[in-house]
C-alpha positions in Angstrom: 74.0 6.1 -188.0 75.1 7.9 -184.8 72.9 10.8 -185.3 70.1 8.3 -186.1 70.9 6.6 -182.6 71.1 9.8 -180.9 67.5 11.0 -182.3 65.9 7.9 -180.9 67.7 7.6 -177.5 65.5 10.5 -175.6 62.6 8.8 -176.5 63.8 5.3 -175.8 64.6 7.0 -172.1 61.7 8.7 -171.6 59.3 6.0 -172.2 61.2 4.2 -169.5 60.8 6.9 -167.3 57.1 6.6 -168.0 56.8 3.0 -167.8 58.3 3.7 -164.1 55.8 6.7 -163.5 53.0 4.2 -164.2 54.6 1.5 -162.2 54.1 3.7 -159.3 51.0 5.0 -160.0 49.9 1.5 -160.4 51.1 0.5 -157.0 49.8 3.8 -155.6 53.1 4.2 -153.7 55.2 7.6 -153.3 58.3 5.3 -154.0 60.7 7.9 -151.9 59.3 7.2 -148.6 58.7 3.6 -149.4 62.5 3.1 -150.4 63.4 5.0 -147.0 61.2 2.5 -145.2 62.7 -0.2 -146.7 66.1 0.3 -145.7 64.7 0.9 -142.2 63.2 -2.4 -142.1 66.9 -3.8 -143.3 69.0 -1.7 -140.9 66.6 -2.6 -138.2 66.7 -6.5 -138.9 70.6 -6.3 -138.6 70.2 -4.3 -135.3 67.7 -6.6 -133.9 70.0 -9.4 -135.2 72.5 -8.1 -133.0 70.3 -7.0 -130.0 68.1 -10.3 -129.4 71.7 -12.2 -129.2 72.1 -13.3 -132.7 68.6 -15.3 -132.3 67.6 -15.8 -136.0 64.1 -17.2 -134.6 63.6 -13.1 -133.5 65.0 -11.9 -137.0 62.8 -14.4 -138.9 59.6 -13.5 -136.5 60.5 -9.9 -136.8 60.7 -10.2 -140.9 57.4 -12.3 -140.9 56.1 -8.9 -139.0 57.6 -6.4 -141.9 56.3 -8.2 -144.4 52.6 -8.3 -143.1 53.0 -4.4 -142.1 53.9 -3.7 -146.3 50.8 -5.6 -147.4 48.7 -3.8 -144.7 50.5 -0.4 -146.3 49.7 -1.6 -149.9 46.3 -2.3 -149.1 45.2 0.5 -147.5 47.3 2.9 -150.2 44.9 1.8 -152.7 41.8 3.6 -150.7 40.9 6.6 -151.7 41.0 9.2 -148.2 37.1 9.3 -148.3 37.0 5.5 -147.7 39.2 5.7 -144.9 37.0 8.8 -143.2 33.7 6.7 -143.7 35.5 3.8 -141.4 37.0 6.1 -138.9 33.8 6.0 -137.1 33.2 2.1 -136.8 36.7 1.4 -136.5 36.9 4.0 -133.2 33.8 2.3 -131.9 35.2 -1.6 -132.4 38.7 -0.6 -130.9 36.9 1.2 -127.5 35.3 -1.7 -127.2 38.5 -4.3 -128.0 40.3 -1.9 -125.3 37.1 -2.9 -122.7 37.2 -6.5 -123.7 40.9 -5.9 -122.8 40.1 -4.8 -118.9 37.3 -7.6 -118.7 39.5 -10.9 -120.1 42.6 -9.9 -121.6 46.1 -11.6 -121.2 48.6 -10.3 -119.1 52.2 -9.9 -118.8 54.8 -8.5 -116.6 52.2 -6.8 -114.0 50.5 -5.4 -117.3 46.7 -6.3 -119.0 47.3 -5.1 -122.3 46.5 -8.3 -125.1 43.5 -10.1 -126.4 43.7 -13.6 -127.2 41.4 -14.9 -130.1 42.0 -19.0 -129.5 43.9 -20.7 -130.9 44.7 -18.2 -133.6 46.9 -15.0 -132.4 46.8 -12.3 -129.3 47.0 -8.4 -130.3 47.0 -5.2 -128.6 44.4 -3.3 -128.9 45.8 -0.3 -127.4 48.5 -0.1 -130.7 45.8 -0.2 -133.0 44.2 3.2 -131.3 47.3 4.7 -131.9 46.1 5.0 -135.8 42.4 4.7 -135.0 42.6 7.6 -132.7 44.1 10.5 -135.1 41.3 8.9 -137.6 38.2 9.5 -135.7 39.5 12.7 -134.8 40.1 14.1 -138.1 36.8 12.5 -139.2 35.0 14.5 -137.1 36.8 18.0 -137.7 37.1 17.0 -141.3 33.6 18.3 -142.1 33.3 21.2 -140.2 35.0 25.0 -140.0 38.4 25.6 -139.3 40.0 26.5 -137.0 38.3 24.5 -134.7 35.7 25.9 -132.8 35.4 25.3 -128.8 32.6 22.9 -128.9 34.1 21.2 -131.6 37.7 21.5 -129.5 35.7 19.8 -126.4 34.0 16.8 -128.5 37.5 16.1 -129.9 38.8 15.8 -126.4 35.9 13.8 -126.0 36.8 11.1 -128.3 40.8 11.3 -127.3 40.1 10.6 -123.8 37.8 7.5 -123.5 40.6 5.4 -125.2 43.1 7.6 -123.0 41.3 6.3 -119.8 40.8 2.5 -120.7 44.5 2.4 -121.7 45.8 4.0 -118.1 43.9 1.3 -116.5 45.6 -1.9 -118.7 48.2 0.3 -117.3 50.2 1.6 -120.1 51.6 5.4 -119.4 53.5 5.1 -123.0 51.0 4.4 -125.2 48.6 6.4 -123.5 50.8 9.4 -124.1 51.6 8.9 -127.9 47.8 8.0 -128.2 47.2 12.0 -126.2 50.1 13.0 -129.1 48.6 11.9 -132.0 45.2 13.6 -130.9 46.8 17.0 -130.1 48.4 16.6 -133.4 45.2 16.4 -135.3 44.0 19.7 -133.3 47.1 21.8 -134.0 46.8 20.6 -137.9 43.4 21.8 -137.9 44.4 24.8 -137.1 44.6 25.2 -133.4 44.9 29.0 -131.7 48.0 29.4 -130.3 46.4 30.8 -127.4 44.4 27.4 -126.9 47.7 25.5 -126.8 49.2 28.0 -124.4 46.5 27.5 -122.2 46.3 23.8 -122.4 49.9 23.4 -121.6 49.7 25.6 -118.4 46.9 23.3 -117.7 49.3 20.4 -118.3 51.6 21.4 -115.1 48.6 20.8 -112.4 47.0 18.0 -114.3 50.4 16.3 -114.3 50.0 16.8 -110.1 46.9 15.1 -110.1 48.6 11.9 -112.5 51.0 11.9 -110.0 48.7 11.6 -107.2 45.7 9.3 -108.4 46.4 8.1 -111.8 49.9 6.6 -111.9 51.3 3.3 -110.4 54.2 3.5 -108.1 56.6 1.7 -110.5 56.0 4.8 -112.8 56.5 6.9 -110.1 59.8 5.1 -109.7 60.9 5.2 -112.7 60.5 9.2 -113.1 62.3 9.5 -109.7 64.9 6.8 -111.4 65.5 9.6 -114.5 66.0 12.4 -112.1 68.7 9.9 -109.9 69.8 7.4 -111.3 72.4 6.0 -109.5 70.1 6.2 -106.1 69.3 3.0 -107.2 72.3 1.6 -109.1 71.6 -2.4 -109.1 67.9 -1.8 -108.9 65.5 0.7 -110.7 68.1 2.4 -112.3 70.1 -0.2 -113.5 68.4 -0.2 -116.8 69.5 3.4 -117.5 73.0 3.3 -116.3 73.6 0.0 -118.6 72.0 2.0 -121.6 74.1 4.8 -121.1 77.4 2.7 -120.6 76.5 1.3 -124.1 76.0 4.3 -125.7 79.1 6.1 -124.4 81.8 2.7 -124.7 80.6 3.3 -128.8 82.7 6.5 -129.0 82.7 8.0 -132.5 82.8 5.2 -134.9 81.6 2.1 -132.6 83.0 -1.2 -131.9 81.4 -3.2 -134.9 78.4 -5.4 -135.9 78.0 -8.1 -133.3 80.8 -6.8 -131.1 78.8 -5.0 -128.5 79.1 -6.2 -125.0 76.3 -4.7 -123.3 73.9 -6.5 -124.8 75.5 -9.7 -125.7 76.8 -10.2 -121.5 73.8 -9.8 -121.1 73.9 -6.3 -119.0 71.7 -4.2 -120.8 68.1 -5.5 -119.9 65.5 -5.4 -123.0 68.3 -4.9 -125.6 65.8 -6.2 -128.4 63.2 -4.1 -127.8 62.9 -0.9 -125.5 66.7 -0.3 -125.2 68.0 -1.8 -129.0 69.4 2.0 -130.0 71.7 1.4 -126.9 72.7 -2.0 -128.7 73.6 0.4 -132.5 75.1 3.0 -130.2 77.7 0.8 -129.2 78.6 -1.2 -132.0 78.4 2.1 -135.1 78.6 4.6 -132.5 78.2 8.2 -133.2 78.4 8.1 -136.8 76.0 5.2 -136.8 73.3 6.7 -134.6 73.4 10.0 -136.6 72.7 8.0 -139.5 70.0 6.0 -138.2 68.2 9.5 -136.9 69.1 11.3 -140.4 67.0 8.0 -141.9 64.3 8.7 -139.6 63.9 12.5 -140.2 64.0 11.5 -144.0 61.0 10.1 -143.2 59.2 12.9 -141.2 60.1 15.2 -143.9 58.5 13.2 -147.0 55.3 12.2 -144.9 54.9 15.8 -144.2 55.6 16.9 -147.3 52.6 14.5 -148.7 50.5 15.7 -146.2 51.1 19.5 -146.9 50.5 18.5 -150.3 47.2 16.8 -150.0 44.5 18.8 -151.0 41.5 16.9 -149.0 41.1 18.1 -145.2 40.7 14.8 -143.6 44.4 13.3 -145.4 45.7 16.3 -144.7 44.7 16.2 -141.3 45.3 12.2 -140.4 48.8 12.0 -142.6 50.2 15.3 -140.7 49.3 13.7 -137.4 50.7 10.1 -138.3 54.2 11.6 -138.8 54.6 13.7 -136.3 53.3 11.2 -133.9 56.0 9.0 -135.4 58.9 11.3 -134.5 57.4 11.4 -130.8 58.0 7.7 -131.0 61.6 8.3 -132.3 62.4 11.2 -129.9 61.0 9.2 -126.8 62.5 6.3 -127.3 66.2 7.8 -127.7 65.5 10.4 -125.1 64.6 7.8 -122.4 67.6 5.4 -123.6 69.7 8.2 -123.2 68.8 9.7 -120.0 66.8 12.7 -121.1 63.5 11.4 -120.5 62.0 8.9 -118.2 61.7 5.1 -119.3 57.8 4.6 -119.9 58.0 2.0 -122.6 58.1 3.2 -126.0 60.5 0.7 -128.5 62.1 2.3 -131.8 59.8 2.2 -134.7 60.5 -0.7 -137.2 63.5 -1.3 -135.4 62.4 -3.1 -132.4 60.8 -6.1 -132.0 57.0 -5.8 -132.0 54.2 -7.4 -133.5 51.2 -5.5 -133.4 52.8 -2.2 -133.3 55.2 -2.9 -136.5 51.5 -3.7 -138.4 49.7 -0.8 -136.7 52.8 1.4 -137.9 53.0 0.3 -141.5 49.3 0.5 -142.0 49.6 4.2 -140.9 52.3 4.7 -143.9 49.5 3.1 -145.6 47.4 6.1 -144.9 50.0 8.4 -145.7 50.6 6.8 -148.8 46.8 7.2 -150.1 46.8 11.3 -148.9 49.9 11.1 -152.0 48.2 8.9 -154.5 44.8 11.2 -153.9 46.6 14.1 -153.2 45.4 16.3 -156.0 41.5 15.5 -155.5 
């Protein structure tokens, strides 16, 4: 009887391994990276709980957001790669001309003209969409020609990144505007990119940032860059916002002060502690131990999207899904670089951990991408 049960239990197991295996291939999710984002979303929707001032209403709004993001990932992991580089093209064109719309009639806020308001329905942000739509087009175009990338092909590419780049420095947003230039450059180094092209581009970088300086950016981003390099010229003005956020991170210490026992954010000192500055808000309250944690989650992530886009065998995934992650671990790194001081404050929130709307969909739906270059990866 025992050897009789013995005999049958590898098979009993393996079929429910198999039964799993199909499950996922079913769903057409690599179900490592969607675990990992998963408990993101959680962690995040304890943080924010924390951060917005224990407002369930934000929690509830920001779980209505996750939830819409996964579907838009689901959805757009059951198109094959092809599909996706046959809408590049439209998509680019309806986005360039959301982000005009955006100039002509959009809704403002705080100084900034950055939303489009369908009535009596929703407003979006056309500008986060481009941060997906962008690496798209891009790769659509490069897809189906030699690499590495010749010049004329390096100079239409440019092409393409900087009409959105433009539009978006005039809503103004600096921050998107720069992960948008990111996630272009990305595609270009993917595809290839001579090292002496990128040498040269980023000595180019030093007088072009001059001439940002002098005629492209507003003087409350040239405040805030003069803010990073002194702080405390400024303390209960522009760089209050920094000195808070670094008071928050360092009264964490090693192991923090606990969930909801932060008192940067819930006095009320640290400006934006739901959004921009929420890492300041985990800082404090799970400290050094937490934060490592949280960043140890996040490159989890890099490392599985890249490893399914160094696995995918068709040039445009390839292409899009290396982009996608490494543009999100510029989000990552700029947003706890300019919480912590390294890095000027231009806007960027922590992805899936914020609160955001548009940009939690916009972010998912690029895992969505990611997730087809896996389930398509061997064709």
């Amino acid at each position: 009887m025992p050897s009789d049960f013995s005999r049958h239990l590898p098979d009993s197991s393996g079929s429910m391994r198999l039964r799993r295996r199909t499950l996922a291939e079913r769903l057409k999710l690599d179900l490592p990276l969607l675990l990992l984002l998963l408990l993101l979303s959680v962690v995040g929707l304890f943080v924010l709980y924390s951060g917005s001032g224990e407002s369930m209403l934000l929690v509830k709004k920001q779980a209505i957001n996750l939830s819409v993001g996964f579907v838009a990932m689901i959805i757009i992991a059951q198109l094959h790669p092809r599909w996706l580089q046959l809408a590049a093209p439209w998509a680019y064109g309806v986005g360039v001309l959301c982000l005009i719309g955006v100039l002509l009639f959009g809704v403002g806020a705080k100084g900034a003209q950055r939303w489009l308001q369908i009535p009596g329905l929703f407003r979006f942000q056309p500008s986060e969409i481009m941060k997906l739509v962008v690496p798209l087009m891009i790769a659509w175009y490069l897809a189906d020609r030699p690499l590495p990338p010749r010049w004329r092909d390096i100079f239409v590419a440019l092409i393409l990144l900087f009409v959105p780049l433009v539009l978006i420095l005039k809503q103004p947003d600096l921050g998107t505007s720069l992960l948008i230039g990111a996630s272009g450059a990305f595609v270009l180094i993917f595809a290839g990119l001579r090292w002496r092209v990128m040498l040269g581009a980023a000595l180019m970088a030093l007088p072009g940032a001059a001439l940002m300086w002098m005629f492209v950016m507003k003087e409350y981003q040239k405040q805030r860059v003069l803010t990073f390099l002194n702080p405390e010229s400024d303390p209960l003005g522009s760089g209050w916002n920094i000195i808070q956020s670094k008071t928050a991170i360092g009264s964490g210490g090693i192991e923090g002060k606990g969930w909801l026992m932060g008192t940067q954010a819930h006095l009320k000192f640290l400006p934006e502690s739901h959004t921009d500055f929420i890492i300041a808000v985990h800082a404090e309250e799970f400290g050094f131990l937490g934060v490592c944690s949280l960043l140890f989650l996040y490159l989890m992530i890099v490392t599985r999207g890249l490893w399914i886009a160094a696995k995918s065998r068709d040039k445009f995934a390839r292409l899009v899904a290396g982009s996608l992650m490494m543009t999100f671990f510029i989000y990552v790194f700029v947003n706890v670089g300019m919480v912590s001081g390294i890095l000027p404050v231009v806007g960027v929130p922590l992805p899936l951990v914020s609160y955001g709307g548009t940009s939690i969909v916009t972010l998912m739906a690029a895992f969505g991408v990611v997730m087809a270059a896996y389930t398509h990866r061997m064709h």
